[in-house]
N, C-alpha and C positions, 0 to 999 in steps of 0.2 A: 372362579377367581383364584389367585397365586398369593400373590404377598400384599402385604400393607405398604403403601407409599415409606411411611417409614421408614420399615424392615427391609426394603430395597436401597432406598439411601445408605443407612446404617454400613450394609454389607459392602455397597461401591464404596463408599470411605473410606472402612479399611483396607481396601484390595488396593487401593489409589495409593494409600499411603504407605503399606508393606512396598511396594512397588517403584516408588521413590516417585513418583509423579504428585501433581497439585490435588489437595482433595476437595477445593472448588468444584474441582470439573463435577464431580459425583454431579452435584445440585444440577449443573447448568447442562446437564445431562437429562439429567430427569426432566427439567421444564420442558426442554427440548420435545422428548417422548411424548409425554403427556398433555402438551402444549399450554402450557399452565405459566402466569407468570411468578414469580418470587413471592407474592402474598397470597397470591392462590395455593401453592404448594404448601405454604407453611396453616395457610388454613384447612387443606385437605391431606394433611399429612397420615389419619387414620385409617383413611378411605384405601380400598381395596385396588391393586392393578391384574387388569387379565393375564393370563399367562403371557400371550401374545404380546404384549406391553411391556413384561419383565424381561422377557427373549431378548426381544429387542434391543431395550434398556442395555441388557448386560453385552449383548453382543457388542456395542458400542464402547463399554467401559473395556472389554476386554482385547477392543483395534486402539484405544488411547495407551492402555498398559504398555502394548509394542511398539509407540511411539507416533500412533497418527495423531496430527495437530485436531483440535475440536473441534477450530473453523471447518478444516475437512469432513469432519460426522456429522456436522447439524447444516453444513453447508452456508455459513453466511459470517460475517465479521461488521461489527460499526465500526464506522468512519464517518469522524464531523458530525455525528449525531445521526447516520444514516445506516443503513441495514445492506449490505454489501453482499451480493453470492458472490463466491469465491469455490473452487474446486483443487486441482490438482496443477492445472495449466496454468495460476497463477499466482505469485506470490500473495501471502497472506496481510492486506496492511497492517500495521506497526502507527504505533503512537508517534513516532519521529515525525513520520508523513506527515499527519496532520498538524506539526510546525510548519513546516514548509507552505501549507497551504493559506497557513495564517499569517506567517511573516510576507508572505505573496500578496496577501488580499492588504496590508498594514503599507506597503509601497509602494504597490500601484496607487493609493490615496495620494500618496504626496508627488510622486514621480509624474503622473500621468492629471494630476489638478482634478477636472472638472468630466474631462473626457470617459468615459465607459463604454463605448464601443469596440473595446480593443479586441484586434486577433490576438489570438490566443492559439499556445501548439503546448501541448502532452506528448515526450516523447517516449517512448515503451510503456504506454499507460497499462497494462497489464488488466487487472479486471477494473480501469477505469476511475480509480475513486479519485485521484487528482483532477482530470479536468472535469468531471463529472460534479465534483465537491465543488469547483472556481464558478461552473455554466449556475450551479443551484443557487451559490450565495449572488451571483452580480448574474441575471439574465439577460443583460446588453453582451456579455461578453460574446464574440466569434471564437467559437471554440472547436477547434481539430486534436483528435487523439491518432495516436500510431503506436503501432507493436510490428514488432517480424513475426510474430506469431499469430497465423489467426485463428488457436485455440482462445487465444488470448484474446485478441479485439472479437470474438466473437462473443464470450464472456462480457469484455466491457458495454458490449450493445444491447445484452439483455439486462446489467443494471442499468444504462441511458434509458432502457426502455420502462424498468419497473419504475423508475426516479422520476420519470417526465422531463430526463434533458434531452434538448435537442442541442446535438453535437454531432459533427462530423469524422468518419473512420478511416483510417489510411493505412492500408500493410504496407511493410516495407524496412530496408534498413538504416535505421538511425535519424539523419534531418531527410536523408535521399526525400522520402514522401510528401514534405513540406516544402521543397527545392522551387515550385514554382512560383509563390510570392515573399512579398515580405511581413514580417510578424514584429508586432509589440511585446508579445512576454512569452517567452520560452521557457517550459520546467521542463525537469526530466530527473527520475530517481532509476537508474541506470544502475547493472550488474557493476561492484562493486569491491566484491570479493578476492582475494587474492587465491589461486589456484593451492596455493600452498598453508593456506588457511582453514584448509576443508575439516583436517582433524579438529580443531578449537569451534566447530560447531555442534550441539546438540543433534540426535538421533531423530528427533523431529525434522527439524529444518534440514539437514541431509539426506535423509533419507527420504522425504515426500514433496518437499519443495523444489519446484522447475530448476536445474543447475543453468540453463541458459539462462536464468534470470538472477542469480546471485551470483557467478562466478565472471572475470575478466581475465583477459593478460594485462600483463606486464603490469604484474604485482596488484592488480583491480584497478588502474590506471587509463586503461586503453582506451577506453571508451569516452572519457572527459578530455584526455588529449584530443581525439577527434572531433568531438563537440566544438573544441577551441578552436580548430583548426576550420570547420566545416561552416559554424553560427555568422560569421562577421559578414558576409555576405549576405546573410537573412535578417539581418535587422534591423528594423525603424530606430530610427534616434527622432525623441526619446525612447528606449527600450532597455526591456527588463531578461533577466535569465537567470534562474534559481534551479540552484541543484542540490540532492540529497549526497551524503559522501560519508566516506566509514572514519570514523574520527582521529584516523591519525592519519588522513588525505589531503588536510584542509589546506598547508604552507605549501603543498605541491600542485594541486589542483589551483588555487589560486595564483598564483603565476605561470600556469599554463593561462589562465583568462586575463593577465593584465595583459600578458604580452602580445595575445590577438586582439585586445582592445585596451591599447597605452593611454585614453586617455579617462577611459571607463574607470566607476569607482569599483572596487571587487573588496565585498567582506566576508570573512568568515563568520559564522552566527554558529552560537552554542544550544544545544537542544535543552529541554527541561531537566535534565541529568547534570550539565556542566558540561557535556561534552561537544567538540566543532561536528557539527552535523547535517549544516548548508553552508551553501556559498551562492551568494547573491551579486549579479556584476549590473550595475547601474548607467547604462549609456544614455549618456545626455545630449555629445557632440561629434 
């Protein structure tokens, strides 16, 4: 035996906190290792770890110190109350998201009445937790996800698969793979970022997180112009389209969607921060 549960804690802490990083992680590090949950740990806090378990432990604290996200060392992230693998191929979900998923499920009630059978499209679903999170809460829904990546849609298949959704996988770029019918509710949280925005991001999120999935041209823009451009031809009226967007996109991105659908309602929605962080376009006629 090496160290006391403690005495490992104790030591990641401070290394965490000289280091300028969160000194949560130590904990959720440890549980990780040990696989122990929060009351287990605080009740076996005396208890001994094998060397082998400390190695380990520390090897971890000391790939966060240079900047790997945590989702990446223990391998998994919640979303919507669910347990999400995630690796390198795919961005890590964010609490924004699951606005989106809720302002979604909150409009189809009234937009869509009685009906639950809707097609449904993901588009860059990445490791899945968008439509993945829509097939779990409402399982009438038809549900297709798509990535251009199929690190990525490969990923989302082994959460569909740990989850028990059955949903459909599409490689490909953009609506391209959903181009043969038409669809009731379209989401997509789409690269976003402006190329010249790269320095104002943390050493985390640049340095390990996919760039084809945070960065756009033309200023993070490129890619909701095409939406706008490409969608009006896919959709059922009534039909729904919700999108994540970086919070000073909203007055632009929203008139790229009235103008392909003049008679569509299009609002800006603010995330739990206060900040505009979807854009929801409402076709009715």
């Amino acid at each position: 035996m090496y160290k006391y549960i403690y005495e490992a804690l104790s030591r990641a802490s401070s290394f965490l906190i000289e280091n300028k990083r969160e000194e949560p992680v130590a904990r959720l590090l440890l549980q990780h290792v040990l696989n122990k949950t929060h009351a287990q740990l605080l009740a076996d806090m005396r208890e001994p770890m094998s060397e082998t378990e400390y190695e380990h432990y520390w090897s971890l604290i000391e790939k966060h110190v240079k900047g790997k996200p945590i989702q990446y060392l223990t391998g998994y992230e919640e979303f919507y109350g669910r347990n999400f693998e995630v690796n390198e191929h795919v961005l890590i979900p964010r609490p924004e998201t699951e606005e989106l998923v809720y302002e979604t499920m909150n409009r189809v009630k009234s937009l869509f009445s009685n009906k639950t059978d809707l097609q449904v499209a993901d588009i860059g679903t990445g490791s899945g937790v968008i439509g993945i999170s829509l097939k779990l809460e409402q399982p009438s829904f038809q549900v297709t996800v798509t990535d251009l990546s199929q690190d990525a849609l490969d990923m989302a298949k082994r959460n569909a698969e740990s989850l028990g959704a059955d949903i459909h996988f599409k490689q490909g770029d953009l609506s391209k793979p959903i181009a043969h019918q038409k669809w009731d509710v379209v989401l997509s949280n789409p690269p976003y970022i402006a190329f010249e925005e790269a320095e104002t991001l943390s050493d985390s999120v640049y340095e390990y997180e996919p760039h084809s999935a945070l960065f756009a041209e033309e200023q993070g823009l490129y890619l909701y112009k095409r939406l706008s451009e490409e969608l009006p031809s896919l959709m059922n009226k009534p039909g729904l389209i919700g999108l994540e967007i970086g919070h000073e996109q909203g007055p632009t991105v929203q008139e790229f969607f009235q103008l392909a659908f003049p008679k569509a309602k299009v609002d800006i929605v603010k995330d739990i921060n206060g900040k505009n962080r979807m854009i929801f376009c409402e076709i009715s006629e």
